[in-house]
C-alpha positions as CSV (number, residue, x, y, z in Angstrom):
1,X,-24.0,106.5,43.4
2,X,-23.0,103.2,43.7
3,X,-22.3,100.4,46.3
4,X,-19.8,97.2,45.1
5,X,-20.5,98.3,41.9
6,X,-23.8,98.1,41.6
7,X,-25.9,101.5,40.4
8,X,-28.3,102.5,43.0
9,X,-32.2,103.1,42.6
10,X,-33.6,106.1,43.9
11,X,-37.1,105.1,44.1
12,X,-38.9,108.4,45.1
13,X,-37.4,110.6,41.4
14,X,-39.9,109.3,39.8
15,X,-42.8,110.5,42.2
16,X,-40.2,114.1,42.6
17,X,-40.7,114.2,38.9
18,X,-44.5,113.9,38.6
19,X,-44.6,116.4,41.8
20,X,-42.4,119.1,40.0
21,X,-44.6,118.5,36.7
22,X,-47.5,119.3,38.6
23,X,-46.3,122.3,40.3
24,X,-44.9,123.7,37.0
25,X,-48.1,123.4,35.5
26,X,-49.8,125.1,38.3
27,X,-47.2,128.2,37.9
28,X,-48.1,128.7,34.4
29,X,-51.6,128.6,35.6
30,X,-50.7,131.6,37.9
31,X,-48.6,133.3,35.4
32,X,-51.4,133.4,33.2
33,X,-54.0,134.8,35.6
34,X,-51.5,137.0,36.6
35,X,-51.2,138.8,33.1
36,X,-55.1,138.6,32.2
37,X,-55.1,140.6,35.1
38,X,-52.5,143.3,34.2
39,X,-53.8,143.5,31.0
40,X,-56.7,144.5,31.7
41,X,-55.6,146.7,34.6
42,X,-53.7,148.2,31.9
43,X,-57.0,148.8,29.8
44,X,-58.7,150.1,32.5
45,X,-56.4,153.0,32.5
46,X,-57.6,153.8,29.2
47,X,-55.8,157.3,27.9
48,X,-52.6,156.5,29.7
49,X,-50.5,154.6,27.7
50,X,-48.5,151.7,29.2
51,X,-44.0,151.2,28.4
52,X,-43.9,150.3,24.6
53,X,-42.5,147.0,26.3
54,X,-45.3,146.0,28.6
55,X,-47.4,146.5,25.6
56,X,-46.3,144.4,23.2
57,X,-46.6,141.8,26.1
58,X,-50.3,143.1,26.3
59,X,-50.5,143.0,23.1
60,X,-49.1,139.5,22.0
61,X,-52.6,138.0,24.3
């Protein structure tokens, strides 16, 4: 945007930036908890075999 012009400076994307960065890395922490934990729900079903999908996602941790 722009005002006689003159570009305008949004002085809180910074701070949105670092904020998002953050809250990304917190999802991947999730994510991963969340699959160490199915993977080893899967394990713990020992003679039953899981989708040949979910494990190769099992597998590749």
């Amino acid at each position: 945007m722009s005002s006689f012009l003159q570009e305008d400076h949004v002085s809180m994307g910074w701070s949105a930036a670092r904020k998002l960065r953050k809250a990304v890395e917190g999802l991947n922490a999730v994510l991963a908890i969340e699959l160490l934990t199915a993977a080893r729900a899967l394990d713990m079903r020992a003679p039953l075999v899981p989708s040949p999908v979910t494990g190769r996602v099992r597998d590749l941790g």
